[in-house]
C-alpha positions in Angstrom: 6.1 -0.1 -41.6 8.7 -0.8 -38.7 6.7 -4.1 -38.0 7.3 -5.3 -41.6 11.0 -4.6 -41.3 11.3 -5.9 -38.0 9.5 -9.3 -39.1 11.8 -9.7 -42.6 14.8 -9.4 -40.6 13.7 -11.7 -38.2 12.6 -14.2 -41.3 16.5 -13.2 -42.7 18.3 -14.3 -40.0 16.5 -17.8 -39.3 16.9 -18.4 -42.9 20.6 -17.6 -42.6 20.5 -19.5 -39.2 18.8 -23.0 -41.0 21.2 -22.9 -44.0 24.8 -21.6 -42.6 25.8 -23.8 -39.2 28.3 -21.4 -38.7 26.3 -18.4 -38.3 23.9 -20.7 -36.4 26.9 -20.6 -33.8 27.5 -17.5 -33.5 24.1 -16.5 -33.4 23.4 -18.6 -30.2 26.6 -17.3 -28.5 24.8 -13.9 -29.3 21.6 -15.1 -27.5 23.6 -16.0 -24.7 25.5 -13.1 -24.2 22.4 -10.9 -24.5 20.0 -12.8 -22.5 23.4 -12.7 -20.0 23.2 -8.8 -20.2 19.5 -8.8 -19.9 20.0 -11.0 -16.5 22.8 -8.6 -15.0 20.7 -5.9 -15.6 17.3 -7.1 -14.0 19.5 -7.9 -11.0 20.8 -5.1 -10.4 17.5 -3.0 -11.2 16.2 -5.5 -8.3 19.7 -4.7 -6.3 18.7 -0.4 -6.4 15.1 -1.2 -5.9 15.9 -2.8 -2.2 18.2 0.0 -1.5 15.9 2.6 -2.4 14.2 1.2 1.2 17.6 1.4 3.2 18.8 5.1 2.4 16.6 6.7 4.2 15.8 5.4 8.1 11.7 6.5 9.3 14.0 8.6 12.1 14.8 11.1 9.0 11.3 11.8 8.4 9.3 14.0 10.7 5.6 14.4 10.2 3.6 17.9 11.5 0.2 19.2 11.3 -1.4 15.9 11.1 -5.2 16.0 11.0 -7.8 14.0 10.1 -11.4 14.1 8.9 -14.3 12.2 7.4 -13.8 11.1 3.5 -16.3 10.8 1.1 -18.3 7.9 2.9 -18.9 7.0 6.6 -15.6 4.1 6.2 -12.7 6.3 4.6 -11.5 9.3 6.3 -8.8 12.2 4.6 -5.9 12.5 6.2 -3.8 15.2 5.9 -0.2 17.1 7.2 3.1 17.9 6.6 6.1 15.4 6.2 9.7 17.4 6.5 13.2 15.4 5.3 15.5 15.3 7.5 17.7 13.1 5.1 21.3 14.8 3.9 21.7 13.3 0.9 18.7 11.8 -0.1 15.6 12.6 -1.7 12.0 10.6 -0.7 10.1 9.3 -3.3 6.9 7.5 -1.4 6.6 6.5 2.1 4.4 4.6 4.2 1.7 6.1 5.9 0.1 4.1 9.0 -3.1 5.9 10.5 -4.5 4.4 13.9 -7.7 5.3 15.3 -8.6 5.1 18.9 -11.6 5.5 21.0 -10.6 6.7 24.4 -12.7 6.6 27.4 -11.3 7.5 31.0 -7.8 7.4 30.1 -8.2 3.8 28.8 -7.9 3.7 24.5 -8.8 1.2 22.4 -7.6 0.6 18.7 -10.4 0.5 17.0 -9.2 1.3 13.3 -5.7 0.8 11.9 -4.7 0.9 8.2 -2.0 2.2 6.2 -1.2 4.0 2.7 1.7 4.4 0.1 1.5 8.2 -1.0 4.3 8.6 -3.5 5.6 12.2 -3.2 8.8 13.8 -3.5 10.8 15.5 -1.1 14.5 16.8 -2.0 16.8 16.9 1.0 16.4 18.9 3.7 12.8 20.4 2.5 9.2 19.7 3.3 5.9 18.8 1.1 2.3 18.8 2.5 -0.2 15.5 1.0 -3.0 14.6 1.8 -5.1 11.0 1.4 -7.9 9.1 1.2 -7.8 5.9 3.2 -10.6 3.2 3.4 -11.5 1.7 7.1 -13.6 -0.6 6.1 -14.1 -2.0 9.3 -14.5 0.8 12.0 -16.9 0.7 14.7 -18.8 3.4 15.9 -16.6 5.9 18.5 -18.0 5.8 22.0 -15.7 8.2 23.6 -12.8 10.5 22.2 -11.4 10.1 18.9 -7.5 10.2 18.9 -5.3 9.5 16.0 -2.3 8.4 16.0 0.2 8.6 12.8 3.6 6.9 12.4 5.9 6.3 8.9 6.2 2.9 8.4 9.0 2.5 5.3 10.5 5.4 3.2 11.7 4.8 -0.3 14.2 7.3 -1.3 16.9 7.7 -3.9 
């Protein structure tokens, strides 16, 4: 029913438009003026989206209890921890996980995996949330010596 009434007003008002020049006017000052408003408002939607990555610096975020272990196939592992908010004001919506694997041997380590992960999860001010992941290597080769992962936030998107 809405469609119907949606589509006679529609057929109303280009009837109006092709037989009044005056309302034909003023009906594509409106169009203007909204499609104006419609622009304003995707800008500054895009203006708070890019700030969203600024509030909150990687410093303000502290990951703990980091761990690894194999996933579901031999080229995914699950990693898991802790990530505490160190942020004031701010509370983190997602951030960017990076996961490096290396293959040590005799002091000497080797990158042999790297990849990285969005996990959207949120974290008021001041608090701390536990996750955990799934990420794909699909390229790993096999270890040779000690496994030893490293973890490091790359971007934190906050509000």
């Amino acid at each position: 029913m809405p469609r119907i009434a949606l589509f006679i007003v529609i057929l109303l008002i280009i009837l109006a438009a092709v037989y009044f020049p005056k309302f034909r006017r003023t009906l594509g000052v409106m169009f203007v003026l909204v499609f104006g408003v419609i622009g304003v408002i995707i800008w500054q939607d895009t203006q708070e989206q890019g700030l969203e990555f600024e509030r909150v610096s990687v410093n303000q975020a502290q990951l703990s209890q980091m761990q690894a272990r194999p996933g579901l196939n031999a080229r995914s592992f699950v990693v898991s921890g802790r990530i505490q908010n160190l942020a004031k004001d701010y509370t983190i919506l997602s951030f960017m996980l990076q996961a490096t694997l290396k293959d040590c041997n005799d002091g000497v380590c080797d990158i042999v995996g790297q990849e990285q992960a969005m996990i959207p999860l949120t974290i008021p001010a001041g608090q701390s949330r536990d996750f955990s992941v799934t990420m794909p290597f699909p390229v790993v080769p096999a270890v040779k010596g000690e496994p030893v992962w490293d973890y490091d936030i790359k971007s934190i998107r906050a509000r």
